[in-house]
C-alpha positions as CSV (number, residue, x, y, z in Angstrom):
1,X,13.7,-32.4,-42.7
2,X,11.8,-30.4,-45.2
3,X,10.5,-26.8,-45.1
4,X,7.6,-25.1,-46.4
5,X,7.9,-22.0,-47.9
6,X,6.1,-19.2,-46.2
7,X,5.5,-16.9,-49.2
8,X,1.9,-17.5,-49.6
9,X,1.4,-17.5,-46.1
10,X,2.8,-13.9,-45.8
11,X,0.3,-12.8,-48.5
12,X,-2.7,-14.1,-47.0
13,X,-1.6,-12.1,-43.9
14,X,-1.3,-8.9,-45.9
15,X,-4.2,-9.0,-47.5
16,X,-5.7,-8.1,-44.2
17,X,-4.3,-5.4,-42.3
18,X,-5.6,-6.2,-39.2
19,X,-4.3,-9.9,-39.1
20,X,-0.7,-8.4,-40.7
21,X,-0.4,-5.8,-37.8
22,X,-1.5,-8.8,-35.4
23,X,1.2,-11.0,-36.8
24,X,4.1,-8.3,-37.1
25,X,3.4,-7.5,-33.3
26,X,3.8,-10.6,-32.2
27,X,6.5,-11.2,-34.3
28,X,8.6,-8.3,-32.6
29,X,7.6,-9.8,-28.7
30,X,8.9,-12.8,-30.0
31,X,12.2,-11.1,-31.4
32,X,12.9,-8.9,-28.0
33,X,11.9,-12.1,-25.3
34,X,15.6,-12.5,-25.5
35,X,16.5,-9.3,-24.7
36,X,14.2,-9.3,-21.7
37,X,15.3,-12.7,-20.4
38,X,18.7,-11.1,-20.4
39,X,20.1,-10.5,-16.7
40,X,22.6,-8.0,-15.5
41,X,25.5,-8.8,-13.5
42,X,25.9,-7.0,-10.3
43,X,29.4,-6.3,-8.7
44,X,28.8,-5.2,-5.1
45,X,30.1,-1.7,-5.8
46,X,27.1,-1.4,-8.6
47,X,24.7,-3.1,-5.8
48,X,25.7,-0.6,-3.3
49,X,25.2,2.4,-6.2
50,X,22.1,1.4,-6.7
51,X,20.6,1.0,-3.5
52,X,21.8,3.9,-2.3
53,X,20.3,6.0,-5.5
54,X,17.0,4.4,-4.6
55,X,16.9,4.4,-0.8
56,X,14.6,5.9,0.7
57,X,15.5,7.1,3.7
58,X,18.7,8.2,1.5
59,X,16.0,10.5,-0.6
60,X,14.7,11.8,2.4
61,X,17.7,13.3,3.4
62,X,18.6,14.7,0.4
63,X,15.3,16.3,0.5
64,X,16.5,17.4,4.3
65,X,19.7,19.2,2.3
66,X,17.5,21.0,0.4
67,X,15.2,22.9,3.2
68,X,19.1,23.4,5.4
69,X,20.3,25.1,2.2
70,X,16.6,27.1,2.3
71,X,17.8,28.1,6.1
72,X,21.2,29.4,5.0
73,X,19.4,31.5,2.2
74,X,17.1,32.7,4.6
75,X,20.1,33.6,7.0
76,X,22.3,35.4,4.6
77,X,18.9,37.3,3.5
78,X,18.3,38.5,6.8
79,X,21.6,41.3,6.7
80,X,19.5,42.5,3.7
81,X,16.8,45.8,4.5
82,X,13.6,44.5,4.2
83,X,11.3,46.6,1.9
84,X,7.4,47.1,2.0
85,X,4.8,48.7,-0.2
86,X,1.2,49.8,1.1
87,X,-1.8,51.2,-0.7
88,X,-5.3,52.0,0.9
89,X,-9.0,52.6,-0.2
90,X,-11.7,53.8,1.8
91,X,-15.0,55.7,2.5
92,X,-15.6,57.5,5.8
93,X,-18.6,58.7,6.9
94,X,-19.7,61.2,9.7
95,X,-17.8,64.1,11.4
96,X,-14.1,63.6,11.0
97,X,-10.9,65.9,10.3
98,X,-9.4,64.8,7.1
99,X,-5.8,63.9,6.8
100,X,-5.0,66.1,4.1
101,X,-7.1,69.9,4.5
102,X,-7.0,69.5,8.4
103,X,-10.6,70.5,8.0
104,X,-13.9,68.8,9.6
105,X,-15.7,66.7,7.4
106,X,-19.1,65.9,7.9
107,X,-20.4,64.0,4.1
108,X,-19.0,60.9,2.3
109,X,-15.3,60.9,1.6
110,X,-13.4,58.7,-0.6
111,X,-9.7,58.6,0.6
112,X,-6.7,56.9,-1.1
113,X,-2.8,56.5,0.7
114,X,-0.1,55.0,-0.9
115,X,3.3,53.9,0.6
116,X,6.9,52.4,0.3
117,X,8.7,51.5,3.4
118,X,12.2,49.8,4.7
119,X,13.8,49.1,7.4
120,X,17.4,47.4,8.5
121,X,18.9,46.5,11.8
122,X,22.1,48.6,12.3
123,X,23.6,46.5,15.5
124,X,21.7,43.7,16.9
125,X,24.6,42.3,19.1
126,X,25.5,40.2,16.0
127,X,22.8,38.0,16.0
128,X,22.1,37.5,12.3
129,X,25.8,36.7,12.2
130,X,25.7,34.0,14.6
131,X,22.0,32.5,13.0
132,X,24.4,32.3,10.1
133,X,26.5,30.1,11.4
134,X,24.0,28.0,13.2
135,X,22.1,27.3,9.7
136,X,25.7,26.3,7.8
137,X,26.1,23.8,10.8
138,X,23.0,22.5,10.7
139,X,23.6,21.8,6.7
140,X,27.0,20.1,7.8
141,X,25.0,18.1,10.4
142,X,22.7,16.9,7.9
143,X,25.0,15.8,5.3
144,X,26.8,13.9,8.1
145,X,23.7,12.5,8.4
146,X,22.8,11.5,5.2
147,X,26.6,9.7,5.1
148,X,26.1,7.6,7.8
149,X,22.7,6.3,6.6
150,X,24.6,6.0,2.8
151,X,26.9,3.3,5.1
152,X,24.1,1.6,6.8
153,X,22.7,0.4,3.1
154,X,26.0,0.0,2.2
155,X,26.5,-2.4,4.8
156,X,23.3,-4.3,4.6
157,X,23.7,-4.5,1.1
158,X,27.2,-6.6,1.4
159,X,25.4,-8.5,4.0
160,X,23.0,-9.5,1.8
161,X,25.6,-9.6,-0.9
162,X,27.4,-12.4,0.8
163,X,24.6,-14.1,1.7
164,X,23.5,-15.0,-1.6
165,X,26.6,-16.5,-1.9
166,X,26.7,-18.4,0.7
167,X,23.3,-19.3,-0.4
168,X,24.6,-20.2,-3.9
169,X,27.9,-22.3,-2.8
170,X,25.5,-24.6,-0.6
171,X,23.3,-24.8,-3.5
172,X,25.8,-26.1,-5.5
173,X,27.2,-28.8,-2.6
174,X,23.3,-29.7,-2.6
175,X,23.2,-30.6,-6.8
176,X,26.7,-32.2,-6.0
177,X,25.7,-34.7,-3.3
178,X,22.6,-35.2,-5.5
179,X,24.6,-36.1,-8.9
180,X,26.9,-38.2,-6.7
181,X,24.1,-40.4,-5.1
182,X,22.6,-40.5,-8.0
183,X,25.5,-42.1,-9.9
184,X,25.7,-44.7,-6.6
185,X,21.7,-45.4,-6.5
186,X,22.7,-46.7,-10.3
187,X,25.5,-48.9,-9.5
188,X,24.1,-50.3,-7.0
189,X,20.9,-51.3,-9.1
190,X,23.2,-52.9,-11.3
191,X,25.1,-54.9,-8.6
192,X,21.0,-55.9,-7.3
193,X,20.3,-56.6,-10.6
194,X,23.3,-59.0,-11.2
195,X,23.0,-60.6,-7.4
196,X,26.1,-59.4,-6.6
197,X,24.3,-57.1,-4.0
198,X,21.0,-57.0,-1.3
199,X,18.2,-55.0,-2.2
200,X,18.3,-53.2,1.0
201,X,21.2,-51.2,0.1
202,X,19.7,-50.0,-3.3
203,X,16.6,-49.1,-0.9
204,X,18.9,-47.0,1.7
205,X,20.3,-45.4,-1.3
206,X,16.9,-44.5,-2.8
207,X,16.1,-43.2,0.7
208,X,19.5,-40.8,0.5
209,X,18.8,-39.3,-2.8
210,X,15.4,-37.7,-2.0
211,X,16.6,-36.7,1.4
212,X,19.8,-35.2,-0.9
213,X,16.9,-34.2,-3.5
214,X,15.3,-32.3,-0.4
215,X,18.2,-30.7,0.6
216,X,19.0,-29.5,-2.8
217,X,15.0,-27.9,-3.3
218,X,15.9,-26.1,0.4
219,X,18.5,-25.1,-1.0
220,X,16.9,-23.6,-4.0
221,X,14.7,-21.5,-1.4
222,X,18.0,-20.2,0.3
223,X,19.4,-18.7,-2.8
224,X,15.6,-17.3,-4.0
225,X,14.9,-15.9,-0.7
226,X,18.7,-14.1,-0.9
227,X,18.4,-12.7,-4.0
228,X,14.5,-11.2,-2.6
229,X,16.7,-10.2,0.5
230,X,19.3,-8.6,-2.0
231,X,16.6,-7.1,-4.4
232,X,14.8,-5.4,-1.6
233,X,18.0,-3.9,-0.5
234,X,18.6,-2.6,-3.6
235,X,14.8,-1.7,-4.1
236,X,14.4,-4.2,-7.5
237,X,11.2,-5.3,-8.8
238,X,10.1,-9.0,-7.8
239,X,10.3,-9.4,-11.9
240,X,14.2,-8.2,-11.1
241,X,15.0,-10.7,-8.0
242,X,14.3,-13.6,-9.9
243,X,16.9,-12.9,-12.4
244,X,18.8,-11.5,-10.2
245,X,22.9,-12.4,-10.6
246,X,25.8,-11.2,-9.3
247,X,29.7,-10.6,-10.0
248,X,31.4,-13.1,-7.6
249,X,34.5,-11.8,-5.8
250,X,37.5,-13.8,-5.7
251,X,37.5,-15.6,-2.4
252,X,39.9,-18.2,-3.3
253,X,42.5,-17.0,-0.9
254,X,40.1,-16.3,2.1
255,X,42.2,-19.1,3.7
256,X,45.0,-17.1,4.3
257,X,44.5,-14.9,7.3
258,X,45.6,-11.0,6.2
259,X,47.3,-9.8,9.2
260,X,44.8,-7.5,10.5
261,X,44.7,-3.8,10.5
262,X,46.1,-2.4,13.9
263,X,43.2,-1.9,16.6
264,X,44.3,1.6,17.7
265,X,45.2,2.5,14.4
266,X,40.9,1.7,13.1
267,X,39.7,3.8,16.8
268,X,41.6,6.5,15.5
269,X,40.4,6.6,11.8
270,X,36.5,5.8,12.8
271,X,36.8,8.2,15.6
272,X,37.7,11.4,13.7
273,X,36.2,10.4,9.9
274,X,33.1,8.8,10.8
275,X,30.1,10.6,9.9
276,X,28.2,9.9,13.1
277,X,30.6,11.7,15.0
278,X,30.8,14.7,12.4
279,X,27.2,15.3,12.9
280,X,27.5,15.0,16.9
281,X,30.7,17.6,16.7
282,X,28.5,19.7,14.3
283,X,25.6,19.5,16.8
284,X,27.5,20.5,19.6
285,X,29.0,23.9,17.8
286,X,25.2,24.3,17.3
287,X,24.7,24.5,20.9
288,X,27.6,26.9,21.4
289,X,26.1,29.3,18.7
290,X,22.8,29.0,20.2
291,X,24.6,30.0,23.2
292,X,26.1,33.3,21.6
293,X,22.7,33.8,20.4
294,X,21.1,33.8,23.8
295,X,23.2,35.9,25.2
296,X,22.4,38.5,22.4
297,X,19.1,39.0,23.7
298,X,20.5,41.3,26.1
299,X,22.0,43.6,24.1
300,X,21.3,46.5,22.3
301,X,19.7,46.8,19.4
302,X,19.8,49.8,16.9
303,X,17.7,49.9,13.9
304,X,16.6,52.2,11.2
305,X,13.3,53.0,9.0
306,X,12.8,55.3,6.5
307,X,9.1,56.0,4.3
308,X,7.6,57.7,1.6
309,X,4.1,57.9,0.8
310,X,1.7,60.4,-0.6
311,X,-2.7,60.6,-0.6
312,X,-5.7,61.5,-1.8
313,X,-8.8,62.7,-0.3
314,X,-12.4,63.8,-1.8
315,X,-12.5,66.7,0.5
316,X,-10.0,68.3,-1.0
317,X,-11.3,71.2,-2.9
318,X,-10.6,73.5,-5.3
319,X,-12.8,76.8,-7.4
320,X,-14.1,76.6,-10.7
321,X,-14.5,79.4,-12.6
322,X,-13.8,83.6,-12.0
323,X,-13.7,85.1,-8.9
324,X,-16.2,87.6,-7.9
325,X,-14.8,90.4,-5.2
326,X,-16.7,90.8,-2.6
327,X,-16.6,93.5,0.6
328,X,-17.2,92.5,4.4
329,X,-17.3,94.6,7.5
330,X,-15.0,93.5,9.9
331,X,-15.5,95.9,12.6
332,X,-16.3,99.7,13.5
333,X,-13.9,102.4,14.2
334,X,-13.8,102.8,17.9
335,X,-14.3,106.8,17.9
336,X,-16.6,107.6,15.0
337,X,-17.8,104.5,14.7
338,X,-17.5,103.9,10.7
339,X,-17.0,100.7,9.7
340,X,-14.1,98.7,8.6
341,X,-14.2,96.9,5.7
342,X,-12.2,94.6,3.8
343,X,-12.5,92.7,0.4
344,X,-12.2,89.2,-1.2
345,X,-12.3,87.3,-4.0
346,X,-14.8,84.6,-3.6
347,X,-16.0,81.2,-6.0
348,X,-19.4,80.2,-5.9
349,X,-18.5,76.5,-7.5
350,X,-15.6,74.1,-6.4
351,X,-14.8,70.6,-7.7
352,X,-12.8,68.2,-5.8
353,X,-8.8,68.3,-6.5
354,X,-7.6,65.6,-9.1
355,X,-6.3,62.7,-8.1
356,X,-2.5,63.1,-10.0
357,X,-2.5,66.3,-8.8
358,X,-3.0,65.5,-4.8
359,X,-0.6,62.6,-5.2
360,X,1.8,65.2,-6.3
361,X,1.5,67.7,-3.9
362,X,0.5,65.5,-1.0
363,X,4.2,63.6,-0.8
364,X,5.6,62.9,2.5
365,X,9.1,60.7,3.7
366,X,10.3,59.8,7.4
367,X,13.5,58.8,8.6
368,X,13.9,57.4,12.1
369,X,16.2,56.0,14.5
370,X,15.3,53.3,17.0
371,X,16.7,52.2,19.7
372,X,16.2,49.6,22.4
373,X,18.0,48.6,25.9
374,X,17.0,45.6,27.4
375,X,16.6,46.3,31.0
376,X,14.8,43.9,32.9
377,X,12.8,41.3,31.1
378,X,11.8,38.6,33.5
379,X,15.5,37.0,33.8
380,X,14.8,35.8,30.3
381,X,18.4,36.4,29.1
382,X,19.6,34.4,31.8
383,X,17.6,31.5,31.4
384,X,18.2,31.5,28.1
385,X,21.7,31.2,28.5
386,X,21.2,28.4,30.7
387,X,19.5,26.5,29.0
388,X,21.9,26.6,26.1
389,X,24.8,25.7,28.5
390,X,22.4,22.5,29.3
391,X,22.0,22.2,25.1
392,X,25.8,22.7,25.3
393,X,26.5,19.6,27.6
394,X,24.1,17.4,26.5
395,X,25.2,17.2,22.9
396,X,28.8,16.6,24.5
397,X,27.2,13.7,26.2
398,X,25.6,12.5,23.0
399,X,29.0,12.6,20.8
400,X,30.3,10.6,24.4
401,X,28.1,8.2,23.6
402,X,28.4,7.9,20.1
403,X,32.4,7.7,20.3
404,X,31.5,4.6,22.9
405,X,29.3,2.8,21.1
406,X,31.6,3.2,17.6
407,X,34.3,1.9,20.1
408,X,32.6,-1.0,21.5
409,X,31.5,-1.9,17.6
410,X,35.4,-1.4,16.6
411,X,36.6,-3.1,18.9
412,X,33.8,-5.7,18.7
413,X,34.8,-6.4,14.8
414,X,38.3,-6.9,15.1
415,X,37.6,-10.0,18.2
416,X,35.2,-11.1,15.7
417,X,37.5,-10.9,12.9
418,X,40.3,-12.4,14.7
419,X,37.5,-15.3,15.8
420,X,36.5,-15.7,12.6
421,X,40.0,-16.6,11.8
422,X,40.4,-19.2,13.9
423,X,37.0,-20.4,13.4
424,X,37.8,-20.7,9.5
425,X,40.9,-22.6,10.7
426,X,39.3,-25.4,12.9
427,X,36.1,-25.8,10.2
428,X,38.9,-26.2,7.7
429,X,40.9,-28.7,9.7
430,X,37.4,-30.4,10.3
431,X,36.6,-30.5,6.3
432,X,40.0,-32.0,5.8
433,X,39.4,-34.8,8.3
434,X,36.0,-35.3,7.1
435,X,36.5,-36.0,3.8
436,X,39.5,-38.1,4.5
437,X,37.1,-39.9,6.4
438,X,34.3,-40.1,3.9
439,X,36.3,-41.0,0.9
440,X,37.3,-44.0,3.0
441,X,33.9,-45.0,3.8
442,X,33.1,-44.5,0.1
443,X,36.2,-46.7,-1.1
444,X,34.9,-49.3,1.5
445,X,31.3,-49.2,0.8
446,X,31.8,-49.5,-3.1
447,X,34.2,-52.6,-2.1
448,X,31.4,-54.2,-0.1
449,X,33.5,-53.8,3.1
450,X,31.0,-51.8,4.6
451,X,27.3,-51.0,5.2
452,X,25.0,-48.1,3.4
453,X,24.5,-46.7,7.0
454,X,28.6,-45.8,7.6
455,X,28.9,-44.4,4.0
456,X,25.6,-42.3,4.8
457,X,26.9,-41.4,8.3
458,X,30.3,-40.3,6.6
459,X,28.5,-38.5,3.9
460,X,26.5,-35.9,6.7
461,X,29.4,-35.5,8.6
462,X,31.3,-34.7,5.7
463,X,28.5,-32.1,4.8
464,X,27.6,-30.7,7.9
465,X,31.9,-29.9,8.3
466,X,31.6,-28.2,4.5
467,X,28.9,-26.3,5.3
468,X,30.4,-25.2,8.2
469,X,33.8,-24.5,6.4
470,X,31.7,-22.3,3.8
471,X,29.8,-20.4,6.6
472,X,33.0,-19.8,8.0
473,X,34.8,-18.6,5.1
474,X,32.2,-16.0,4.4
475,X,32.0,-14.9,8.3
476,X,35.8,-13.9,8.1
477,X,35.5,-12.4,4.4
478,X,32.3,-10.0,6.0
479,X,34.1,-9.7,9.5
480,X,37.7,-8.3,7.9
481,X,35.4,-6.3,5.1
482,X,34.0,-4.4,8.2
483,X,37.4,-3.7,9.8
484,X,38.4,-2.6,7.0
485,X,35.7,-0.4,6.5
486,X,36.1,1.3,10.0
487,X,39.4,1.4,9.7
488,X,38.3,3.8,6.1
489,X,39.4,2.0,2.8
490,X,35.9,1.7,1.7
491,X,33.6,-1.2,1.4
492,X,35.5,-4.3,-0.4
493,X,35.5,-8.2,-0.6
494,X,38.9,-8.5,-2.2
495,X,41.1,-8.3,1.1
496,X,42.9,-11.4,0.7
C-alpha cells in the first residue's frame, strides 16, 4: 500500500482561510472523539458521592440548613437593644399650639422633628433564652434530616448498583448460551451435510439459537434499562447512562455465609445513631422548650427605653434689628389716681429662628421604665401550656413509632439475610445438579444417544437454576450490605 503525500493538499487549504479554519476544526473534533468516547469507571462509593452531591431533595435541605442557621442568628440577635431613628416633615394649617413656643398658631407652619430611640427587654421570664435553644434544635433536627435522606440515595443507589450487575452477569450467560449453540448449530450442519445426521436436529438447533439470540437482545435491555435506573439515581445525562460502567466488587466469595452481625447488637446501634431518631429526639426537646416558653407568658416582663430627639418649627420667632423703648400704662394709683407706667423694649420686624439653631436649643431625651404583670388574660397561659404538653406527647409517640418501624426493618433484614443464605445455598445445590445434568445430556446428544429436545430441556433447566443462583447471590450480597449498614459500618459490597 502506497501513500500520497498531502503537502499540496495542505496548501490548497491555506490559500483560503475559510476552507483552512474549516479543515483545522474538524481536524481537532476528529482528535478529541476519543476523548469523549472515553467512560469513567464508577465504584459504588464514587456513585453514592455523586448522587448525593446532585440530589435534589439532598439540595433542598441544605438550603433548609441555611434559613435554621438564619433562625439561630435571629435568636441570638434578639438579647441585643433594638435601635430606631425617626425624622418628620410637615405643614399645618389653621389654629393650633405649636410644639415648640407653646403659642397659638393660626397661618402656615413648616415643622421638622428628628429622633433616635432604643429599647431592651430587662427580664422577660427568659424567653429569648429558651427561643434560643428551640432554633439550635430545630438546626439539629434538620441536619438529622438531611442524613437520613443522604441514606435513602445511598441505598437506592446500591440497589441500583447491584442491579446492573445482575443485569450484566445474565447478559453475559445470554452471549454464552448463544456462542455455545452457535458452535452446535455448526456441527450439526456438518454431521447433515455428511448424512451422518437428520435435518430435523439442525432445524431444532436453528430454532434454539434465535430463541438464545432473543434472550441475549432481552438481555441487552436489562443491562441498558439498569444503567438508565443507575444514571437517574445518580442524576447523569442520558448521553452519560449509555456509557455508563462501573467498578465491580469482588463477590467471588459471596458463597460463604459471614456469620451475621448479632440482632440485638444492630437494634442497639440503629436505635441510638440513626438519624431518624435524632431528629424525633431533637423534635421532642422542641416541644419541651416550647413548653418553657409558654409558660413564660405569664411572667413578668421588665423593659426599658430611652430617646433623644430635637425640632424645628416656622413659628418660632426671633427680632431683627434695634429695639425701640416704649412706655405703657398699666394702671392708676388708687388714691390720686396717677397713672402707673412701665417700659419696654420692643422690635417692629422678626424673622423666623434658624433651623441649626432650633435643633440646638430644642434637644430633648427620655428614659423610662416599663413594666407589665400578666393578670388575667383569657386562660391563655394555661392553654398554652397545654397544648405544648399535647406537642410534648405527640412527638414522644412519633419517635415511638419511628423506633418501631426501624425495629420491624432491623429485624426484617437480618430474616432476610439469614433467608437469603439459605436461599443462595439450595439455588447453588440446584446449579450444581443442573449442570451435572446438562453436561450429560450434552455428552449424549453430541454422541447421538439422545434427541435435540432432552439437550434443549437440560439446557433451560440448567439456565433457569443459574439465573436463579445469580439472583440469589446478589439478594444475600444487598441483604448482609443492609445489616451491615444498620448495624453502622457504612455502606459496602465487600463483606465476604
Amino acid at each position: 500500500m502506497s501513500f500520497m503525500p498531502c503537502t499540496p493538499a495542505i496548501s490548497r487549504v491555506s490559500s483560503d482561510p475559510l476552507r483552512f479554519t474549516t479543515a483545522l476544526f474538524l481536524l481537532l473534533m476528529t482528535a478529541a472523539s476519543p476523548l469523549r468516547a472515553q467512560t469513567t469507571s464508577w465504584t459504588l462509593d464514587r456513585a453514592v458521592e455523586h448522587a448525593q452531591a446532585n440530589n435534589l431533595l439532598i439540595q433542598q435541605g441544605k438550603l433548609g440548613l441555611s434559613g435554621n442557621d438564619i433562625d439561630v442568628d435571629e435568636a441570638k440577635a434578639a438579647f441585643l437593644p433594638n435601635l430606631n431613628g425617626s425624622a418628620s416633615h410637615g405643614y399645618n394649617w389653621g389654629q393650633r399650639i405649636d410644639p415648640f413656643t407653646n403659642q397659638f398658631a393660626t397661618s402656615r407652619i413648616r415643622s421638622n422633628s428628628l429622633g433616635l430611640g432604643t429599647g431592651i427587654t430587662l427580664y422577660g421570664g427568659m424567653a429569648n433564652h429558651l427561643r434560643l435553644d428551640q432554633a439550635r434544635e430545630r438546626r439539629i433536627a434538620a441536619e438529622h434530616d438531611l442524613d437520613n435522606t443522604r441514606n435513602d440515595v445511598a441505598l437506592q443507589v446500591a440497589s441500583a448498583f447491584l442491579s446492573l450487575m445482575f443485569s450484566e452477569d445474565a447478559l453475559e450467560i445470554a452471549a454464552l448460551n448463544v456462542k455455545t449453540t452457535e458452535t452446535q448449530v455448526e456441527r450439526i450442519r456438518a454431521f447433515v451435510d455428511a448424512g451422518a445426521a437428520p435435518e430435523a436436529d439442525l432445524l431444532d438447533l436453528q430454532a434454539q439459537l434465535a430463541s438464545d439470540q432473543s434472550a441475549r437482545t432481552s438481555a441487552e435491555g436489562d443491562v441498558a434499562l439498569a444503567k438508565l435506573q443507575l444514571a437517574q439515581s445518580m442524576r447523569l445525562s442520558p448521553n452519560d447512562a449509555e456509557n455508563l460502567r462501573i467498578d465491580r466488587p469482588d463477590l467471588s466469595r459471596v458463597g460463604n455465609m459471614p456469620a451475621l452481625p448479632n440482632l440485638d447488637q444492630v437494634l442497639n446501634s440503629a436505635l441510638t445513631s440513626f438519624p431518624e431518631v435524632k431528629a424525633s429526639n431533637s423534635r421532642i426537646r422542641q416541644q419541651e422548650i416550647g413548653k418553657d416558653l409558654a409558660k413564660t407568658v405569664g411572667l413578668p416582663r421588665l423593659s426599658a427605653s430611652w430617646s433623644y430627639g430635637s425640632g424645628y418649627s416656622g413659628a418660632a420667632q426671633e427680632p431683627v434689628g434695634d429695639p425701640e423703648l416704649e412706655t405703657f400704662i398699666i394702671g392708676i394709683t388708687e388714691n390720686s389716681l396717677e397713672p402707673v407706667l412701665t417700659s419696654a423694649l420692643t422690635f417692629n420686624e422678626f424673622q423666623t429662628r434658624p433651623f441649626s439653631n432650633q435643633i440646638t436649643e430644642n434637644v430633648n431625651q427620655s428614659l423610662f421604665f416599663s413594666l407589665s404583670v400578666p393578670i388575667f388574660n383569657g386562660w391563655s397561659v394555661r392553654n398554652g401550656v397545654r397544648r405544648s404538653e399535647i406537642g410534648v406527647a405527640q412527638a414522644e409517640l412519633q419517635l415511638e413509632q419511628v423506633k418501631q418501624g426501624l425495629q420491624q426493618s432491623v429485624e426484617r433484614a437480618h430474616r432476610d439475610a439469614l433467608n437469603a443464605g439459605e436461599t443462595l445455598a439450595a439455588a447453588e445445590r440446584s446449579e450444581a445438579s443442573a449442570k451435572l445434568a446438562f453436561d450429560n445430556a450434552q455428552i449424549r446428544f453430541e454422541q447421538g444417544a439422545s434427541t435435540q429436545v432432552d439437550y434443549t430441556q437440560a439446557r433451560n433447566r440448567y439456565d433457569t437454576a443459574r439465573l436463579q443462583a445469580l439472583r440469589s447471590r446478589y439478594d444475600l450480597v444487598f441483604r448482609i450490605a443492609i445489616l451491615d449498614f444498620y448495624a453502622g459500618r457504612g455502606l459496602r459490597f465487600n463483606i465476604f
